[in-house]
C-alpha positions as CSV (number, residue, x, y, z in Angstrom):
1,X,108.6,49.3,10.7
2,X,109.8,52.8,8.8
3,X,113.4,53.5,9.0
4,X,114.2,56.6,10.8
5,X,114.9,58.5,14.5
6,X,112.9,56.9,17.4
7,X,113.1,57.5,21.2
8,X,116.0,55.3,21.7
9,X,118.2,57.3,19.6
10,X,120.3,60.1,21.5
11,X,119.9,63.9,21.9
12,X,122.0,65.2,18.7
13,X,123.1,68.5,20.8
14,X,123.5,68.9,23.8
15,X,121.2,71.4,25.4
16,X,122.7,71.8,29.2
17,X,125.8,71.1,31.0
18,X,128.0,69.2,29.6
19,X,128.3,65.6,32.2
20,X,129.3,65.7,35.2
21,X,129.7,69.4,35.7
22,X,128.1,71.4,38.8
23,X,127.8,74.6,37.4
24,X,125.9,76.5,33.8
25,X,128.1,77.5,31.1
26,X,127.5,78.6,27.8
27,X,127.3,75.5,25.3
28,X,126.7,77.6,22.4
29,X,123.4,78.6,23.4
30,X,123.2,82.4,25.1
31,X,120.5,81.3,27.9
32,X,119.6,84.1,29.7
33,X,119.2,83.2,33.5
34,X,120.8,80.0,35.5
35,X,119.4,79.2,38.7
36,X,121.4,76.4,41.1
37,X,122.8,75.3,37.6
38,X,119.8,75.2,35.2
39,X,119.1,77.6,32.3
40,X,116.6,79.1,31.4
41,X,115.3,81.6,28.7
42,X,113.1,84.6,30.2
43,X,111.3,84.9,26.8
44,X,110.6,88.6,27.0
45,X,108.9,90.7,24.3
46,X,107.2,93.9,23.9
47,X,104.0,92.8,25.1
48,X,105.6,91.0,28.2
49,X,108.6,92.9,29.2
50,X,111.1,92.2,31.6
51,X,111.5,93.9,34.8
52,X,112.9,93.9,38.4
53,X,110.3,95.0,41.5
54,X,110.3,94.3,45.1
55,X,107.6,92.1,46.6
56,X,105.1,93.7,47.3
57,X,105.3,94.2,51.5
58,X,102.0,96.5,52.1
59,X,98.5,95.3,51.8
60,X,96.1,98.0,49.9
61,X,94.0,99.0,52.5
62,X,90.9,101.4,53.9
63,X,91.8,102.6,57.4
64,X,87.7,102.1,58.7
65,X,88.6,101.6,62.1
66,X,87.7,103.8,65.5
67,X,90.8,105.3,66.2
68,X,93.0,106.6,63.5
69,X,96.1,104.7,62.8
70,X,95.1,100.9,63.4
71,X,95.5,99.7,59.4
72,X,97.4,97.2,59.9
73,X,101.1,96.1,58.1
74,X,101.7,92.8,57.4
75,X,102.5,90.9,60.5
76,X,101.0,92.9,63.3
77,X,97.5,93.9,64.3
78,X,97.7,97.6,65.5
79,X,96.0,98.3,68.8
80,X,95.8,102.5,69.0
81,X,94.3,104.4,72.4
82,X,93.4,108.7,72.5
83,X,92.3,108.0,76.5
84,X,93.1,106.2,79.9
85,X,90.8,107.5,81.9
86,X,89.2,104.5,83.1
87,X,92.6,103.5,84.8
88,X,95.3,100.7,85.6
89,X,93.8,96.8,85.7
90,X,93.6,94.9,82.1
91,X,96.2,92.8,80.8
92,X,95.0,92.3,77.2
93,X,94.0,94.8,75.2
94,X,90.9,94.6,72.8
95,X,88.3,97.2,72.7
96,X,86.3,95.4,70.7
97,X,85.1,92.9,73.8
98,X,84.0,95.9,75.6
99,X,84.1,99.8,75.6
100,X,85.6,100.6,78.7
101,X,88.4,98.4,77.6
102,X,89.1,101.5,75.2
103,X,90.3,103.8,78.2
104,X,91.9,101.6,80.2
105,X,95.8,100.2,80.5
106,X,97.3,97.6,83.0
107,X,99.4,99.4,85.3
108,X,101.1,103.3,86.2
109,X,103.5,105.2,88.6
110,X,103.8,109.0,88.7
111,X,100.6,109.9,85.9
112,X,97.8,111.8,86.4
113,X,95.2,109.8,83.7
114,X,91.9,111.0,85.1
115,X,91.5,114.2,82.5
116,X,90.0,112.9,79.3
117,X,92.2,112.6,76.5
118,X,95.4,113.3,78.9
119,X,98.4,112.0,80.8
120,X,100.8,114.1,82.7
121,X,103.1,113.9,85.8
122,X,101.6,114.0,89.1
123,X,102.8,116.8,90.9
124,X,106.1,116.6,93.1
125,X,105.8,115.3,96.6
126,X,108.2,116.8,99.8
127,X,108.3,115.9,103.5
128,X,107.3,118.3,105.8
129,X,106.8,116.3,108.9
130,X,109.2,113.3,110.1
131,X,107.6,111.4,113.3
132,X,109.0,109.2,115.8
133,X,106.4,106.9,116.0
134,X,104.2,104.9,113.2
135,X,101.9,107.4,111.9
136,X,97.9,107.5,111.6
137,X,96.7,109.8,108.8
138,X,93.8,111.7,107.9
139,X,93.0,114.6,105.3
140,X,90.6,117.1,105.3
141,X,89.6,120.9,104.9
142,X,89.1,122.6,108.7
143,X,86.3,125.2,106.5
144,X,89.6,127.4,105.2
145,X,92.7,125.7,104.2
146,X,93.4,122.0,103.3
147,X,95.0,120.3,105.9
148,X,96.1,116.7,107.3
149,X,96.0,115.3,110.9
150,X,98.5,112.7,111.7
151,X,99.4,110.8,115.0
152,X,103.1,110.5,116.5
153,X,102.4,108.5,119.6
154,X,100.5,110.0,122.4
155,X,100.9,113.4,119.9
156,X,98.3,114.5,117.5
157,X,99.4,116.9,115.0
158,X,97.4,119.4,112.7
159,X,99.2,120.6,110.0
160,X,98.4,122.3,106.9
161,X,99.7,123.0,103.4
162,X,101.7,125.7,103.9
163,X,103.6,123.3,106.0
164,X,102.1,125.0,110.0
165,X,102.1,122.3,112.8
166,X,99.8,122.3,115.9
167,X,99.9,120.4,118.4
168,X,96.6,119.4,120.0
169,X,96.6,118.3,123.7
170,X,94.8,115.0,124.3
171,X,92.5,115.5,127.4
172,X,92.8,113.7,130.1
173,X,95.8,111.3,130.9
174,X,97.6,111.1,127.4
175,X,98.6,107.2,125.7
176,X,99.2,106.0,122.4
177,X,96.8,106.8,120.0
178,X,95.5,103.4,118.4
179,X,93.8,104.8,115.3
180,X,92.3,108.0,113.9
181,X,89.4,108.8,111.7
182,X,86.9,112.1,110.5
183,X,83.5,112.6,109.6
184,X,84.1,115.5,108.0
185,X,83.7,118.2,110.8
186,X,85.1,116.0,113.5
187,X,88.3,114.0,114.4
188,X,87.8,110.8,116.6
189,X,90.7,108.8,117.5
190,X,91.0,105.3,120.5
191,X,93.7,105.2,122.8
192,X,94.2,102.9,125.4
193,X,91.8,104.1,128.1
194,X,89.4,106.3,125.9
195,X,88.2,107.4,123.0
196,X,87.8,111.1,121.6
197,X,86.5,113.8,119.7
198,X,87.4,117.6,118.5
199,X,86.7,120.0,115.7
200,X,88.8,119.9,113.0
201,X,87.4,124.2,112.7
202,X,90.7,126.3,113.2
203,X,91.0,125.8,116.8
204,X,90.5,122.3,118.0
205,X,89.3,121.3,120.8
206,X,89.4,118.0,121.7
207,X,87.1,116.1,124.2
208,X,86.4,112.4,125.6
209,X,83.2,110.5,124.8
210,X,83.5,107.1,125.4
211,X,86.1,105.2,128.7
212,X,87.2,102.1,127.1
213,X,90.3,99.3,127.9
214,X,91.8,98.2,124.9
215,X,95.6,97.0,123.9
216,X,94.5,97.1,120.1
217,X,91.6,99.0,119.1
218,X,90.3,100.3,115.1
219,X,87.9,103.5,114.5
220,X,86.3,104.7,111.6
221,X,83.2,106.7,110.3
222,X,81.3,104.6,107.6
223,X,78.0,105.4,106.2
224,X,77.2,108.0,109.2
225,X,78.0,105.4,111.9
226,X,81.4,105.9,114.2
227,X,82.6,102.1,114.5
228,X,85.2,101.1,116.8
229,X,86.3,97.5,116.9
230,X,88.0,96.9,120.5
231,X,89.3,93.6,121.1
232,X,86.9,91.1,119.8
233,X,83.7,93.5,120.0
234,X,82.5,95.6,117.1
235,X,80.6,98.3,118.4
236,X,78.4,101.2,117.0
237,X,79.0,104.5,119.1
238,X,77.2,107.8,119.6
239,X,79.0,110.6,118.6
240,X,77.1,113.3,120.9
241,X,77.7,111.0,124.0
242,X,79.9,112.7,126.6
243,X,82.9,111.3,129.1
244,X,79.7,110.0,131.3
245,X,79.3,107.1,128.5
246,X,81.8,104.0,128.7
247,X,82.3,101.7,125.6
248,X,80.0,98.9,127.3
249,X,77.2,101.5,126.7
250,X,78.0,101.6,123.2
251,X,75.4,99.2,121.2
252,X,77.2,96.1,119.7
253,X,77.5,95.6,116.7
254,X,79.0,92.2,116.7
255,X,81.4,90.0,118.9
256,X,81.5,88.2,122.3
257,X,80.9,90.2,125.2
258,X,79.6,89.4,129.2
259,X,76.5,90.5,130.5
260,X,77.0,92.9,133.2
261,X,72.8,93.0,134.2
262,X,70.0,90.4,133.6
263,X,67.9,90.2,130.9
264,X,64.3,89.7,130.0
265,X,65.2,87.0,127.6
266,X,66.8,84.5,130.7
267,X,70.0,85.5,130.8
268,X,71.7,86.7,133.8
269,X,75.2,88.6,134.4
270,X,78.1,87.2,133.9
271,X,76.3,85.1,130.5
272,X,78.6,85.2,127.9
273,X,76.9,85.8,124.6
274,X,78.1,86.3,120.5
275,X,76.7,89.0,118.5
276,X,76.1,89.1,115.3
277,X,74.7,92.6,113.0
């Protein structure tokens, strides 16, 4: 075999740290960069220069989307919104699922957001009636001014905006007014012993259609029908009946109630029978 320098012969200079030390230093050879101890030459010429940038931290982008704003940086997908009309109730937001999804957000207090395109502050609220009593409440217009009607015990009380009370006398012998409702022109509210009606014009005048005996009793006007629900009997009532009627006249709408006659089906009074609308 040819005499000369083979793999088993050692490194005549040494090209890093000397043995057993933990950190670069120069050896003779200026390298340009050490990193965690190892050298290294950069290499840089003319055609391949060196230099010092940031990473780059923004992605070149088109902003294509609906609403302006919603290119997105890196880490976060930007959700943007011009409208809440459509009101409070979504928890997630992507408008993308459906389009009402665009104008809606999950929960308010104090905003106005029915306007198109803006929010603002609902207007400020102040008391200008303290009861004794829990209250019953009802708005409407009496054909000139805005106005509310709201119960305080045997009391029923018009007032309007400008903050005027009235008084209305129930007729008859006065209890407890159970609830109150409107069809638009009339109040009707249930008491105890009766249920009534009166204009809600400028002057009231209230009146009793129906006799009833109730220790809980509901009223409302739904869909052109007055409704009361006394004790476990739903019934549908005539509004043009006078005091002549009683509530047993009223046609029932559902509930258990006791025949006070016969009738041509076989049942006699005192039958007990369900009802169901």
């Amino acid at each position: 075999m040819p005499y000369g320098d083979d793999i088993t012969e050692g490194i005549p200079y040494v090209l890093s740290n000397p043995s057993g030390a933990t950190n670069y230093s120069a050896t003779g050879e200026a390298y340009d960069v050490a990193i965690a101890g190892l050298p290294f030459f950069l290499l840089n010429s003319d055609d391949s220069p060196y230099r010092r940038v940031t990473a780059q931290y923004r992605k070149q982008q088109i902003d294509q989307t609906r609403e302006p704003g919603e290119q997105t940086l890196t880490g976060w997908w930007v959700r943007s919104q011009s409208s809440f009309h459509f009101g409070a109730g979504i928890k997630y937001f992507e408008p993308a699922q459906e389009e009402s999804l665009r104008f809606q957000y999950t929960e308010s207090k104090g905003i106005d957001i029915w306007t198109r395109g803006q929010a603002t502050l609902l207007n400020d609220t102040a008391s200008f009636y303290s009861g004794a009593a829990e209250a019953q409440l009802i708005g409407i217009n009496d054909g000139t001014n805005d106005c509310i009607y709201v119960t305080d015990g045997t009391a029923l009380k018009k007032i309007t905006t400008g903050g005027t009370a009235t008084t209305i006398t129930q007729v008859g012998t006065a209890s407890t007014i159970y609830s109150l409702t409107t069809d638009g022109s009339n109040y009707y509210f249930i008491n105890g012993t009766t249920i009534h009606k009166g204009s809600v014009g400028a002057t009231p005048a209230d009146s009793i259609i129906y006799a009833t005996s109730a220790s809980r009793a509901t009223i409302r006007y739904v869909k052109q029908r007055l409704i009361a629900a006394v004790g476990n009997v739903l019934y549908e009532l005539d509004a043009a009946k006078s005091y002549s009627a009683t509530i047993t006249n009223a046609a029932v709408v559902a509930g258990t109630v006791t025949l006070t006659t016969s009738t041509p089906h076989g049942l006699v009074a005192g039958d007990t029978v369900t009802v169901i609308y």
